[in-house]
C-alpha positions in Angstrom: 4.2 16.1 -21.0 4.5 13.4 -18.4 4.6 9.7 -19.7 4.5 6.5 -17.3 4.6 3.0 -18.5 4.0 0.5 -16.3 4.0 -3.6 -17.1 2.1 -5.9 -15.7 1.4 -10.0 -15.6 -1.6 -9.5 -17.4 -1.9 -5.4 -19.0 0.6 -2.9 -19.7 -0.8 0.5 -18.5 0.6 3.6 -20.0 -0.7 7.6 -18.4 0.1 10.9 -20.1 -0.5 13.9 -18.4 -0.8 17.3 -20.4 0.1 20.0 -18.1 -1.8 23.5 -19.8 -4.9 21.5 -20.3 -4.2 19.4 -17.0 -5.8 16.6 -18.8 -4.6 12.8 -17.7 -5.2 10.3 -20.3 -4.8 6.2 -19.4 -4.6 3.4 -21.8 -3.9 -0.3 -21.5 -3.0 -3.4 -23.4 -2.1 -6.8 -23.2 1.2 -7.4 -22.2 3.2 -9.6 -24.1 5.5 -11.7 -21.5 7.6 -13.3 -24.2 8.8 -9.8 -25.4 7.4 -6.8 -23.0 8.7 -3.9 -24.9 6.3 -5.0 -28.0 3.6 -3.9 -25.3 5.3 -1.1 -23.8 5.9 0.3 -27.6 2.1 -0.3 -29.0 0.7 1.3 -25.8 2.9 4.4 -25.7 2.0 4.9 -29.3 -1.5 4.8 -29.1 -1.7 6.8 -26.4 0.0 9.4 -27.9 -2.3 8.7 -31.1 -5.6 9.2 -28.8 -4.0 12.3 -27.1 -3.0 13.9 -29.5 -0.1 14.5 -28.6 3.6 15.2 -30.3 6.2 12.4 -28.5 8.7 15.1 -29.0 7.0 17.1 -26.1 7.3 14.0 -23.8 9.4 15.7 -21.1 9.5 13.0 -18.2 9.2 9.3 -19.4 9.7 6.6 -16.6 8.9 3.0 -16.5 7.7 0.6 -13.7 8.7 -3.0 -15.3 9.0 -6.3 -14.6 11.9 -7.6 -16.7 14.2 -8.3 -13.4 11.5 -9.8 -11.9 10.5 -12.3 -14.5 13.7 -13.4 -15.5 14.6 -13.8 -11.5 11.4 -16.0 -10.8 11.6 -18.4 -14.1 15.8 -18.9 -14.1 16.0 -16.9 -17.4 19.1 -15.1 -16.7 23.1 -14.8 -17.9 25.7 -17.3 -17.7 27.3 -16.5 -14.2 30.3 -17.4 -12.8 31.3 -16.8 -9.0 34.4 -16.2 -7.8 34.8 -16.2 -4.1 37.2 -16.2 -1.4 39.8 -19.9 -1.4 37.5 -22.4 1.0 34.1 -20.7 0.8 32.8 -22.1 -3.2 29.5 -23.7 -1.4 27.9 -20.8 0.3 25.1 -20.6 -1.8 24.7 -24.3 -1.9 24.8 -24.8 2.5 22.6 -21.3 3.2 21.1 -21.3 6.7 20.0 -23.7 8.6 16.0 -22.9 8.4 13.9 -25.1 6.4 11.3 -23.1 4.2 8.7 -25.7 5.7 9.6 -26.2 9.1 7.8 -29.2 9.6 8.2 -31.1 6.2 11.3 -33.1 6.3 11.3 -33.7 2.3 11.1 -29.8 1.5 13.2 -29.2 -1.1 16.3 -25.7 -1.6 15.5 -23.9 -4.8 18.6 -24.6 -6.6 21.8 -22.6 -5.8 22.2 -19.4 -8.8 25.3 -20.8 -9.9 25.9 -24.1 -10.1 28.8 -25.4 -8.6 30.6 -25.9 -12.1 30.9 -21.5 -12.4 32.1 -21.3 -8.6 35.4 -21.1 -8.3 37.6 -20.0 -5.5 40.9 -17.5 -5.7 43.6 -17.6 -2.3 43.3 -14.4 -0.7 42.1 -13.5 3.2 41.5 -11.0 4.7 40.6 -11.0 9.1 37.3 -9.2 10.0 38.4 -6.2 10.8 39.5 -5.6 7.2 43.1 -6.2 7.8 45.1 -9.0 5.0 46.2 -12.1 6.4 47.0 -13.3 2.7 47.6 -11.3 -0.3 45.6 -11.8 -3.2 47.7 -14.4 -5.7 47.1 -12.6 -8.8 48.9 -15.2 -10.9 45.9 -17.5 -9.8 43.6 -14.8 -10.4 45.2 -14.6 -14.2 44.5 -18.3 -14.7 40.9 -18.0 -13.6 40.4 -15.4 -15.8 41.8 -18.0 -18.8 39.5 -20.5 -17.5 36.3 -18.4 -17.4 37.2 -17.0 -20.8 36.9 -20.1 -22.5 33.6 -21.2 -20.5 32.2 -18.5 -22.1 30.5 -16.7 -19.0 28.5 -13.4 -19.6 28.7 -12.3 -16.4 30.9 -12.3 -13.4 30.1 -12.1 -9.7 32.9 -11.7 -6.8 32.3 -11.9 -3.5 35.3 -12.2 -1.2 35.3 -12.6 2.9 35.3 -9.5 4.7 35.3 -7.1 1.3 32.5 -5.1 3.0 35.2 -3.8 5.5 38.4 -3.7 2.7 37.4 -3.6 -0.5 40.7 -3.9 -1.8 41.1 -7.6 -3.3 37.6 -7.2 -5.3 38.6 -4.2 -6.9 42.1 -6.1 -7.9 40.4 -8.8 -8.8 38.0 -6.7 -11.1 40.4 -4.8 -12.5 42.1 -8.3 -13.7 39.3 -9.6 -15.0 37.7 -6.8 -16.9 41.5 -6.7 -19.0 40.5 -10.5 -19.8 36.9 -10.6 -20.0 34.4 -8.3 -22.2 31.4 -9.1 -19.6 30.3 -7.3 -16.5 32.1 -7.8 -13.1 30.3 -7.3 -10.1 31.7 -6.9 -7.1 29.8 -7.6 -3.4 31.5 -4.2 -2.0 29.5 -2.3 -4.5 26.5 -4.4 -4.5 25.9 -5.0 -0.7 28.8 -3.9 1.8 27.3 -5.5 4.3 28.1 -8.7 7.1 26.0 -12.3 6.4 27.9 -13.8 3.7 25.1 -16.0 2.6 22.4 -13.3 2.2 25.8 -11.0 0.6 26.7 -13.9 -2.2 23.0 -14.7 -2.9 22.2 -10.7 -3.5 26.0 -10.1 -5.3 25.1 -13.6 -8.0 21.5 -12.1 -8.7 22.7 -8.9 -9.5 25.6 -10.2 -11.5 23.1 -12.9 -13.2 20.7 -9.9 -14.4 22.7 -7.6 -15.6 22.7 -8.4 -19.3 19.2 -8.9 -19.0 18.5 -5.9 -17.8 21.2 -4.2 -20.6 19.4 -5.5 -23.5 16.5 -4.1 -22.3 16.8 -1.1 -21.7 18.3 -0.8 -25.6 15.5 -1.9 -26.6 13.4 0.3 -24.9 15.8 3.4 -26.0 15.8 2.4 -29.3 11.6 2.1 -29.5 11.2 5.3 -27.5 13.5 6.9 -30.3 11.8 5.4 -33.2 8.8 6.8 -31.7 9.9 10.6 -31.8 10.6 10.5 -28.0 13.9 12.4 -27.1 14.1 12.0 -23.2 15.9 9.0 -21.8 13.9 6.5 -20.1 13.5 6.6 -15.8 13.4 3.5 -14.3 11.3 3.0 -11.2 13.1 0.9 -8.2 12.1 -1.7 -5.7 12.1 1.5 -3.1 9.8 3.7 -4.6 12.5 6.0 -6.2 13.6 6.5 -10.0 16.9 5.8 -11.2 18.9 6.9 -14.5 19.4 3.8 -16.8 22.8 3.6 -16.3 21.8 2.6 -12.5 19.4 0.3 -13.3 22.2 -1.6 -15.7 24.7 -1.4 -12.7 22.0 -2.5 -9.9 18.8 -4.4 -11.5 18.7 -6.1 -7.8 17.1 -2.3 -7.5 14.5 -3.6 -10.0 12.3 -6.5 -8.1 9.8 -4.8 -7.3 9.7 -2.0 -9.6 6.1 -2.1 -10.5 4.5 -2.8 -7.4 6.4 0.0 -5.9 5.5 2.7 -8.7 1.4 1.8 -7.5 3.0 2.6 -3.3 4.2 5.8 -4.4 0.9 6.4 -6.5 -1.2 5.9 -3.2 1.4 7.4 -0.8 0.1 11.3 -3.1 -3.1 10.3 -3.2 -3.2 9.8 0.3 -1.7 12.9 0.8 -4.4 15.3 -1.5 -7.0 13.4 0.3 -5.6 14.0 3.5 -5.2 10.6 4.7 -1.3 9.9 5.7 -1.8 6.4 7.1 -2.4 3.9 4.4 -2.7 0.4 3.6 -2.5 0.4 -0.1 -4.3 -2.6 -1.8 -3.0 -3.5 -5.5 -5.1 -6.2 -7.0 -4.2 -6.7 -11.0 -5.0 -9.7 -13.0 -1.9 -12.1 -12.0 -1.3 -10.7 -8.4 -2.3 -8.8 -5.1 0.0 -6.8 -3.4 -0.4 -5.0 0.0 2.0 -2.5 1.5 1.8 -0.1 4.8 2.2 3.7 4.3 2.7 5.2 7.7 2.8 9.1 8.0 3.0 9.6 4.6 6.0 8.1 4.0 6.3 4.1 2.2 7.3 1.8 4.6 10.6 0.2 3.4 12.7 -3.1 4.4 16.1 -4.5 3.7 15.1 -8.2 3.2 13.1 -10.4 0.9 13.2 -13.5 -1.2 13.0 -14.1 -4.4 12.4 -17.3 -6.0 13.6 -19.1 -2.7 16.6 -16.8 -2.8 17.0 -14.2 -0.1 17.7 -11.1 -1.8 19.0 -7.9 0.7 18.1 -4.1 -1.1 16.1 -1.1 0.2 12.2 -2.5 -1.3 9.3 -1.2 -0.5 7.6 -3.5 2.2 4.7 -5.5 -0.1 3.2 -8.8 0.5 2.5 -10.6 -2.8 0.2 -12.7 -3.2 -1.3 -15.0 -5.8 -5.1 -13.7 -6.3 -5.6 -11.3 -8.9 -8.4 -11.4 -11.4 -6.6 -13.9 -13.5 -6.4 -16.2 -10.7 -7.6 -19.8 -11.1 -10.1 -21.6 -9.0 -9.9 -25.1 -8.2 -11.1 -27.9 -5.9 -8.4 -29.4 -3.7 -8.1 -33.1 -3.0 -9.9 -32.3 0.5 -12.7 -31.5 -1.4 -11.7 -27.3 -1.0 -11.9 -24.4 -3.0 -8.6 -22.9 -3.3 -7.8 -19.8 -5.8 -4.1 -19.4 -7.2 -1.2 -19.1 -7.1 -1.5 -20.3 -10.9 -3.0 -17.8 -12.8 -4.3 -17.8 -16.7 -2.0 -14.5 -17.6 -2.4 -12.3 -20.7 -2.6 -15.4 -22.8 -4.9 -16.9 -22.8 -6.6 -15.0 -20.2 -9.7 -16.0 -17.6 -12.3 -18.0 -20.0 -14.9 -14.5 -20.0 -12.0 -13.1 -22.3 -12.9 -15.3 -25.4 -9.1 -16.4 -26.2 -9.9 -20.0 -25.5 -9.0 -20.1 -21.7 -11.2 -23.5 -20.2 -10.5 -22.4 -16.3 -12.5 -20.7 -14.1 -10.6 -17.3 -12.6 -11.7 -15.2 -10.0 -12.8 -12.6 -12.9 -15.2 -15.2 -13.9 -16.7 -15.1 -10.7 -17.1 -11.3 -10.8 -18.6 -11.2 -14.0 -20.8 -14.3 -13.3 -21.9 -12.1 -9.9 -23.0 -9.5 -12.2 -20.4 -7.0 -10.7 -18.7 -6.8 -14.4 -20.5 -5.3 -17.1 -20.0 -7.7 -20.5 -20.0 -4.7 -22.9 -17.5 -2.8 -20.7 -14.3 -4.5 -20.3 -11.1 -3.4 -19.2 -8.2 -2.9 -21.2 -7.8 -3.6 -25.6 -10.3 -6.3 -24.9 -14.0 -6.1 -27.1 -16.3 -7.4 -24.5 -16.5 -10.7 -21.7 -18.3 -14.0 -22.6 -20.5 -14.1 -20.0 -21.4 -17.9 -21.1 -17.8 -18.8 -21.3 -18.0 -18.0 -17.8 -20.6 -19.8 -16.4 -19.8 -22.5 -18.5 -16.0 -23.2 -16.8 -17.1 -22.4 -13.2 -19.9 -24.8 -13.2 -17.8 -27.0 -14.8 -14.3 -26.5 -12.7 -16.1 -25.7 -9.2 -20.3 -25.8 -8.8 -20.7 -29.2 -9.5 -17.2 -31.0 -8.2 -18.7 -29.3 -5.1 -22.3 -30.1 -5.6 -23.6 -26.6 -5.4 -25.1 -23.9 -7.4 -23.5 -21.3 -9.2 -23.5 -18.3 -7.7 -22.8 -20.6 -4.5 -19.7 -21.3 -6.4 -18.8 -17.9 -7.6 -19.6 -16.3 -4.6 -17.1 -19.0 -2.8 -14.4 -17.7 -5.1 -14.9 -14.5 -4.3 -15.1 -15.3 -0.5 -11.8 -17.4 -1.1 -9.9 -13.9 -2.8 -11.3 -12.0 0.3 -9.9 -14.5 2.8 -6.9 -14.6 1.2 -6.1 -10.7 1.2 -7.7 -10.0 4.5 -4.5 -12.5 5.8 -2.4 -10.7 3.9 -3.2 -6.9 5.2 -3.2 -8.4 8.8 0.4 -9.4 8.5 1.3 -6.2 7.4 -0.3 -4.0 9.6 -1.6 -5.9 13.2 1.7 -8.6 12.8 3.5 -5.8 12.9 2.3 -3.8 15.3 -0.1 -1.1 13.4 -3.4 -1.4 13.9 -5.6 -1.2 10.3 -8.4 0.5 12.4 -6.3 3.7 12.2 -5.5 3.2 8.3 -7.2 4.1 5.4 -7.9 1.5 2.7 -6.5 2.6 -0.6 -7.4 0.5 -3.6 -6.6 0.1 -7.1 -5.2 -1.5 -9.8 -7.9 -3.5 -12.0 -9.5 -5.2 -9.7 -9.0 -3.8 -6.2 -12.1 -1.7 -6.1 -13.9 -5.0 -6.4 -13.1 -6.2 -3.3 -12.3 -3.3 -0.9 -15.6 -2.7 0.7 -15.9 -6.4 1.8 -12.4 -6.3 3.2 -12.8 -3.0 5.0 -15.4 -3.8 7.0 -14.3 -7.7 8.0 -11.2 -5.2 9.2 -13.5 -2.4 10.8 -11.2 0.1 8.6 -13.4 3.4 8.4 -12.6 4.3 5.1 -12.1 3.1 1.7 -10.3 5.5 -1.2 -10.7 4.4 -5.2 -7.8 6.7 -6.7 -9.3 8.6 -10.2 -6.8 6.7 -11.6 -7.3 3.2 -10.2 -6.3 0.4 -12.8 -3.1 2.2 -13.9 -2.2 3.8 -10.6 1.1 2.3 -10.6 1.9 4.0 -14.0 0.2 7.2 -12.4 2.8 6.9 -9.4 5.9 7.2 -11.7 4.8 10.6 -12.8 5.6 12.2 -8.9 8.6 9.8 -7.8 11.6 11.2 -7.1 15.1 10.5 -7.7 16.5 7.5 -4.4 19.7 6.3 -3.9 20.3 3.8 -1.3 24.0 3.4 0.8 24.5 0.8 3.4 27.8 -0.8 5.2 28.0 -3.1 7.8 29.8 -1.4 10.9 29.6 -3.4 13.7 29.8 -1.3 17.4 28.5 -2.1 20.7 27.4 0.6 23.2 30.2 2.4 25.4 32.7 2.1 22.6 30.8 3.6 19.4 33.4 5.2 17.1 31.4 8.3 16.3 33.9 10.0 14.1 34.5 6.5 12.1 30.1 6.6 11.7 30.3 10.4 10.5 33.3 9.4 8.0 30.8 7.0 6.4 27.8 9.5 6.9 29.9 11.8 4.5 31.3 9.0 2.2 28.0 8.5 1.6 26.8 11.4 0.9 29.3 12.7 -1.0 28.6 9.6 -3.6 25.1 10.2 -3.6 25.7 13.7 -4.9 27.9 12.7 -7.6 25.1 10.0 -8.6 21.9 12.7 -8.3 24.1 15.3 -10.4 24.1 13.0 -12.9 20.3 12.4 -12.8 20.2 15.8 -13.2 19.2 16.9 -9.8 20.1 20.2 -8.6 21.9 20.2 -5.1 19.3 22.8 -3.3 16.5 20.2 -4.3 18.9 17.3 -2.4 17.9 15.9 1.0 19.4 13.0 3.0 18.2 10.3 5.5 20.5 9.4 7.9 19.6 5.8 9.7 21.3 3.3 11.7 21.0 -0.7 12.2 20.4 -1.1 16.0 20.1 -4.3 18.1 20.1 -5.3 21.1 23.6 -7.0 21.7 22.9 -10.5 21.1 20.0 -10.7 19.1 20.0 -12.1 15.5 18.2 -9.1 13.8 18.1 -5.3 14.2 15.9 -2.4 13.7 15.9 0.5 11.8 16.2 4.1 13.3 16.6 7.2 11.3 19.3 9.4 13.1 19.4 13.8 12.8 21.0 14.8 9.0 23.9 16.1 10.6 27.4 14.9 12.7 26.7 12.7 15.6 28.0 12.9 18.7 28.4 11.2 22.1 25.6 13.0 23.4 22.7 11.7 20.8 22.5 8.4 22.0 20.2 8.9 24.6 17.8 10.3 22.6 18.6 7.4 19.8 18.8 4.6 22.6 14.9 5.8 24.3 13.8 5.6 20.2 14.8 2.2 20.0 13.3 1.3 23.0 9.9 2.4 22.2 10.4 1.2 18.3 11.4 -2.3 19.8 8.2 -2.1 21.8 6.0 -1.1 19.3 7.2 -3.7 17.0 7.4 -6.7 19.5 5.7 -6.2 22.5 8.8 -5.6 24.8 11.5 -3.5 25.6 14.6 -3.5 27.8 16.4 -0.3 28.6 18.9 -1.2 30.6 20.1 -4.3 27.7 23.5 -2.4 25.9 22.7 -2.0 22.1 24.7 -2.8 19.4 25.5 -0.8 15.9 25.1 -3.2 13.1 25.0 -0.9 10.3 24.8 2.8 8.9 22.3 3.8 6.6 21.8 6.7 4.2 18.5 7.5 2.0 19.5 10.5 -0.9 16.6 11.9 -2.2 16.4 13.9 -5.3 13.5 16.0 -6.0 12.2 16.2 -9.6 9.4 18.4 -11.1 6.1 17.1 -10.9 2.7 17.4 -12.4 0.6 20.0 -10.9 -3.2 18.7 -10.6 -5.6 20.9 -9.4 -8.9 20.5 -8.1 -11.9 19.4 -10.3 -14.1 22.0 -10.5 -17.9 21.6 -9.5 -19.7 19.0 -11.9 -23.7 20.6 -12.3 -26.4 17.8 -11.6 -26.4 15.0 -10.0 -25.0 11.8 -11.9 -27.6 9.3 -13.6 -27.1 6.0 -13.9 -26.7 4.1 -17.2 -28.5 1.1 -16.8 -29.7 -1.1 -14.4 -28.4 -5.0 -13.8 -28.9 -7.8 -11.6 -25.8 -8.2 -8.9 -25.1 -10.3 -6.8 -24.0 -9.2 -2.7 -23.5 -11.6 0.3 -26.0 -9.7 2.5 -28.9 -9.4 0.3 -28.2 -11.9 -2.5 -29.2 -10.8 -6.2 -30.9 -7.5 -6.3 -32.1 -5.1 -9.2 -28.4 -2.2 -8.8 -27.8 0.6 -10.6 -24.5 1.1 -12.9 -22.7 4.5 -13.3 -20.2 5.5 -15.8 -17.1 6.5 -14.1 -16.5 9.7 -16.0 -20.1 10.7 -14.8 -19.5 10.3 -11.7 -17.4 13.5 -10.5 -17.1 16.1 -7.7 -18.8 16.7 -5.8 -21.2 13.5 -6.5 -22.6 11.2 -3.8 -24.2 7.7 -4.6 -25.7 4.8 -1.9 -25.3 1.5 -2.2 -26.2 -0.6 -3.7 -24.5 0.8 -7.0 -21.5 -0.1 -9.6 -19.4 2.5 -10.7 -17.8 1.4 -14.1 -14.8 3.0 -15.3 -12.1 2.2 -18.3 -9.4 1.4 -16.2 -11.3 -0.3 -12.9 -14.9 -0.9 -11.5 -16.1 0.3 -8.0 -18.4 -2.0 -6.2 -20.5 -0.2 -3.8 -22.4 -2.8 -1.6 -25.7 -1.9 0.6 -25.7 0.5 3.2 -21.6 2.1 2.2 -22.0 5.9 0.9 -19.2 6.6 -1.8 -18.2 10.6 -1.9 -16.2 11.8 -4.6 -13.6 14.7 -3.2 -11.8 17.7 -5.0 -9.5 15.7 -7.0 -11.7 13.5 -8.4 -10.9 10.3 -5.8 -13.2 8.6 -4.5 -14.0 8.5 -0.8 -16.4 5.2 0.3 -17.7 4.6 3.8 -20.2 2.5 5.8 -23.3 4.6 6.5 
């Protein structure tokens, strides 16, 4: 069997799928933010319960969490000390010179990882080409050790100057200080190898800082997954839509940030590909958060930069714009007199005010259930109904009357607000980008997603929105297909007319003869291997570089043309303007190592007899028509090869479909559902 977990701010979602009787069964729970394995544990074993299932046959177990990510954004992280090259202690305190307000002269720096009290500096230099200009004074590096001993630290980050070319002072320096120390050391070389030392210190102290976290976590998780009856270690799901063993995840939780949004990518990316739809924008809406992402040919679309916190943070991530809307999301009325939704949200605990744990503000879930588009007696989740009352109560309160209008004005404004919000975010990253959303299929999940995706494909004139079977818990349903990833990078800076090619293949091989040594130990067999070779390019001058994936096998003199005429039309694409004759320069070599892992098998539903009836009938509320008498459908009632016209709400356990007037929603083969304008 094939077990996902997946946490999120507001539910944990858990999938099993049973292979022989290719049945997929879904749960979720609360999550529990204080302690998220409590939630990961009573989930997994309730499941099982309801599935009937014997944890002993769990096969694949892999886990999208949010454990790096929570103790990155609130500052809950280890003791960390930084120990960095003689004359360079303040890096993280002086940064760049951007402001993160441009035109606010009172914006205030998040404050620095490590305050200036764990910084400390050791003599040693080394030029930029790698080469030492002063040995490292190991009698100083003794004394440090000494001196962090008694502090007390739990964990240890080094960055020196130029490591990323010579490595050779860090891994002195480590080798000292793991003698002295019983806490992790984490050097910049292994972390990132590449050139900004800023962006290189600020990703080096993270990592270092969440290491222990990370650690006792994943204990705990083996421990509960043992007491359970599960034998199989724990997969962890990284920020680029790969899994990892545990012991990579301890080494590298910087790998972790986005774990969960990136297990609901790779969910879309395969369904996208059984629907036959390669070009995606992938639309994740659960109850603390909405995150939207770009799949382009089938394949994620991945960056090398992001920020976290304030703090820039440089690892392979999926690309994902987060934003503060999800169903939990609070309304409120701005000083201007404006309706504004998030970034605050009411969480798990105690929830939007329809969930009857007390909450007093109005969310955007309110709104939805106010608009009739929720169904009281079916909620999502370990939840025993919605208070409509409780509802209506807090957005009249909160937002009708501060704004002097009715309320369906006012939940209907919220909704408007969400809708705003996310059709902003889907146009940075697709037409800010140069991809045009016309040409992309809207995929949609996660709790709430479906509730929205109609109204945002057509203010986007994209053709076609997919609900996955699987919607709320399609980032748990993701982890089932993910492969193995391993990510290399080092700084190599060439420019054009004098590139080293045998120095590049050197590192080509380096690379990939580490990556097999880590996929044998996940267990991946070297005929199911593949690499992706890609370099940094620029042109020479410029502050930032582009991507370009290179043939899997040695370079030579000869493929530049080919590479330089790909860069050219990549740099157009992306920015609007190209210049052949401009010289490139290398900034850095790339490697993606793949490792292919057996998968579940789904096959197509076959033909359901009938044609589905609806459950009920309810009053719901739509922008073009107003309220109107709609019929509701049970999602399990709804199958292939059945077609339904709006208007019409299809309610499942996991997520609700909102089908607005005049949109035709098609359910395909494998049980997804296709929705278009008529």
């Amino acid at each position: 069997m094939y077990l996902g977990v997946d946490t999120g701010g507001t539910f944990t979602d858990v999938v099993l799928f049973d292979p022989p009787t290719q049945r997929l069964f879904s749960h979720k729970v609360s999550s529990t933010p204080n302690d998220p394995a409590l939630a990961v544990f009573k989930a997994v074993e309730q499941l099982l319960q309801r599935a009937v299932g014997e944890p002993s046959h769990v096969e694949h177990l892999v886990h999208g969490t949010t454990v790096a990510t929570n103790a990155a954004l609130q500052g809950r992280w280890a003791k960390t000390a930084l120990v960095t090259t003689q004359g360079f202690r303040d890096v993280l305190e002086i940064g760049r010179q951007d402001r993160p307000e441009l035109f606010n002269f009172f914006t205030q720096r998040p404050a620095p990882l490590v305050p200036r009290d764990l910084r400390f500096e050791v003599p040693e230099r080394l030029d930029y080409r790698g080469r030492i200009l002063r040995p490292l004074d190991l009698g100083a590096a003794a004394k440090l050790a000494e001196r962090l001993r008694q502090l007390e630290v739990e964990s240890v980050a080094v960055v020196l100057l130029f490591s990323y070319v010579n490595p050779v002072h860090e891994l002195k320096l480590k080798a000292l200080l793991e003698r002295a120390l019983d806490v992790p050391v984490v050097l910049s070389y292994h972390t990132l190898p590449e050139f900004r030392e800023y962006e290189r210190t600020s990703t080096t102290a993270l990592n270092a800082a969440l290491v222990p976290v990370v650690s006792d976590y994943l204990k705990v998780l083996d421990g509960g997954a043992q007491t359970l009856g599960i034998k199989r270690p724990w997969r962890i799901m990284q920020s680029n839509a790969g899994t990892t063993n545990a012991s990579g995840a301890r080494s590298l939780p910087i790998t972790l940030l986005l774990s969960g949004p990136a297990g609901g990518v790779e969910g879309a990316r395969f369904v996208g590909q059984q629907t036959g739809y390669p070009n995606l924008i992938t639309l994740d809406m659960g109850g603390t958060s909405c995150d939207v992402s770009l799949v382009r040919g089938g394949i994620p679309t991945l960056t090398s930069e992001g920020r976290v916190a304030g703090h820039p943070v440089r690892a392979a991530m999926v690309d994902i714009h987060t934003l503060g809307a999800g169903g939990g999301s609070v309304a409120w009325v701005d000083a201007g007199g404006g309706l504004r939704l998030g970034p605050k949200s009411a969480g798990a605990q105690p929830g939007p005010a329809c969930y009857g744990r007390g909450g007093r503000q109005a969310t955007l879930s309110d709104a939805q259930l106010v608009l009739g588009r929720l169904n009281p007696q079916a909620p999502l989740g370990d939840l025993t109904g919605l208070d409509a009352e409780a509802a209506r109560a807090c957005i009249l309160e909160r937002v009708a009357e501060p704004l002097d209008v009715s309320l369906e004005d006012a939940a209907w404004g919220i909704v408007a607000v969400a809708n705003a919000q996310m059709e902003r975010a889907i146009r940075l990253i697709s037409v800010e980008r140069g991809h045009d959303p016309r040409q992309c299929a809207l995929l949609a999940f996660g709790g709430a997603g479906p509730l929205h995706a109609p109204e945002l494909a057509e203010r986007l004139r994209m053709p076609t929105v997919i609900v996955p079977h699987a919607a709320g818990v399609l980032s748990a349903f993701g982890l089932l297909g993910a492969d193995v990833k391993h990510a290399f990078v080092k700084t190599d800076l060439q420019r054009q007319g004098a590139f080293d090619w045998e120095r590049i293949n050197r590192t080509y091989d380096g690379f990939r003869a580490e990556a097999g040594r880590r996929l044998r130990q996940d267990g991946v067999e070297p005929q199911r291997t593949t690499f992706r070779p890609s370099m940094d390019l620029r042109y020479r001058g410029q502050s930032f570089e582009l991507e370009l994936f290179v043939p899997e096998r040695a370079l030579a003199a000869e493929d530049f043309a080919d590479i330089a005429a790909r860069f050219h039309r990549e740099h157009l694409r992306a920015y609007g303007h190209a210049d052949p004759q401009e010289p490139l320069e290398l900034v850095s070599v790339r490697l993606q190592a793949l490792g292919a892992l057996s998968k579940p098998n789904f096959l197509p539903q076959p033909p359901a007899k009938g044609v589905p009836s609806p459950a009920g009938r309810r009053r719901v509320y739509f922008e073009a028509v107003g309220w109107c008498d709609c019929p509701y459908y049970a999602r399990e009632n709804v199958s292939y090869p059945a077609q339904l016209e709006g208007p019409a709400v299809v309610e499942g356990a996991d997520a609700t479909v909102v089908l607005p007037p005049a949109w035709r929603l098609r359910v395909e083969r494998y049980g997804h559902a296709l929705l278009q304008k008529i």
